[in-house]
C-alpha positions in Angstrom: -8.5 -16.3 3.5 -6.2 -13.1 4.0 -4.3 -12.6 6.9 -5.5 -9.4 9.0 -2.1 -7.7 8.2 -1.0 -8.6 5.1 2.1 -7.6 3.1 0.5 -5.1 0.8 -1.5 -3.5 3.6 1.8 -3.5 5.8 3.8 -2.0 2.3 0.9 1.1 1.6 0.7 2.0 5.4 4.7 2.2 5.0 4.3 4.4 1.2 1.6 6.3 3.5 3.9 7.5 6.1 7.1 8.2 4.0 4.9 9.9 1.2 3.3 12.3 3.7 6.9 13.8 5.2 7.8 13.7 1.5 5.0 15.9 0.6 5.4 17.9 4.0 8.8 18.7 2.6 8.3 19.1 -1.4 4.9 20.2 -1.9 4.1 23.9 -1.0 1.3 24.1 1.2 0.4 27.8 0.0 -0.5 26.6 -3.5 -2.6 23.4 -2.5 -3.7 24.4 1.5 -3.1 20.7 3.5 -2.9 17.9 1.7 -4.2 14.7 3.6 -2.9 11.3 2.2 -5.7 9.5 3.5 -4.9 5.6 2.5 -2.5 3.8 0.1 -3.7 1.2 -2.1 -0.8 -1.1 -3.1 -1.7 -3.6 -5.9 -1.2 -7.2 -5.6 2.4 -6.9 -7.9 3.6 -4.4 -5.4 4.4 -2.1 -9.1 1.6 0.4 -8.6 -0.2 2.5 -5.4 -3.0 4.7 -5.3 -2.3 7.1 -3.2 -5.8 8.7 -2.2 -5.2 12.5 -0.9 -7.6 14.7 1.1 -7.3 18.4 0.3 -8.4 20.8 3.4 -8.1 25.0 2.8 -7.7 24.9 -0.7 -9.5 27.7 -2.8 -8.1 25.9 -6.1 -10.2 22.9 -7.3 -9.0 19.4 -6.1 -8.6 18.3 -10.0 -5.9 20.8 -10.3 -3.5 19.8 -7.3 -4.2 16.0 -8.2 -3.0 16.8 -11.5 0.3 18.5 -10.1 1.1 15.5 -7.7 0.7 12.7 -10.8 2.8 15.1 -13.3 5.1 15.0 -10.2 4.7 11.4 -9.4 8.4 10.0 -10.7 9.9 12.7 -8.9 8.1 11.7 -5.9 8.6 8.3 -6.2 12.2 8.8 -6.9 12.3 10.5 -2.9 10.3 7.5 -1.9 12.8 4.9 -3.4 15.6 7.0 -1.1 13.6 6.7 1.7 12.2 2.9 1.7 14.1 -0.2 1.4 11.9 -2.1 -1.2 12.6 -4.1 -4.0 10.8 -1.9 -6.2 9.5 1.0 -5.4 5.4 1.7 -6.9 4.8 4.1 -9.8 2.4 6.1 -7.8 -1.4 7.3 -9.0 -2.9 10.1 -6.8 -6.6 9.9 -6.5 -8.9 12.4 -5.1 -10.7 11.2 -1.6 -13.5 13.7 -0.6 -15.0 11.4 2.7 -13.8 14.1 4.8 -15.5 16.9 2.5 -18.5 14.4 2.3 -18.3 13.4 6.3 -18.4 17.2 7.3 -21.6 18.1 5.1 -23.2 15.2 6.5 -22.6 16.5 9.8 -23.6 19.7 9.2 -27.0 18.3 7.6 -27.7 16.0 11.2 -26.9 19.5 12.9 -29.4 21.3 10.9 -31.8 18.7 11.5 -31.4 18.5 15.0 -31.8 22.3 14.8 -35.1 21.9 13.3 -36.2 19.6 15.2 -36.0 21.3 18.9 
């Protein structure tokens, strides 16, 4: 059974943090509004993370700024590398996480609801 914390959890949580001032400092937040890395999914042989991003105040579709950050993605890594001490630093894969954009309709259906009902 896996431990609670295990290496690769410990490892994404680690990508997760460094990636985000990374992107804080590369990535233009005019062109994308704020990007949200939401989890990091490192794989088993530690050579490749999904890195699952949240996109908030953005009038461009979400395809287009996750195509930006993977043609980007060696560049990015290459920061990474400077700023972890791993063996090998992930290729990274950016994936597109709408539970936020899902969460906040949701909410706005119960409100509705609620609305209806009273």
């Amino acid at each position: 059974m896996p431990k609670e914390f295990s290496r690769t959890r410990r490892v994404g949580e680690l990508i997760q943090h460094e990636l985000a001032v990374i992107l804080q400092r590369e990535v233009s937040s005019k062109q994308f509004g704020m990007l949200t890395i939401s989890q990091v999914e490192v794989m088993p042989d530690y050579k490749t993370a999904r890195v699952f991003i949240s996109i908030l105040g953005n009038d461009n579709s979400p395809e287009q700024a996750i195509r930006h950050l993977n043609n980007h993605a060696s560049m990015l890594r290459h920061h990474l590398s400077q700023q972890v001490n791993l063996r090998t630093t992930p290729r990274l894969i950016f994936k597109y996480d709408n539970s936020i954009e899902y969460g906040s309709r949701l909410s706005a259906l119960i409100d509705s609801a609620i609305k209806k009902s009273d």
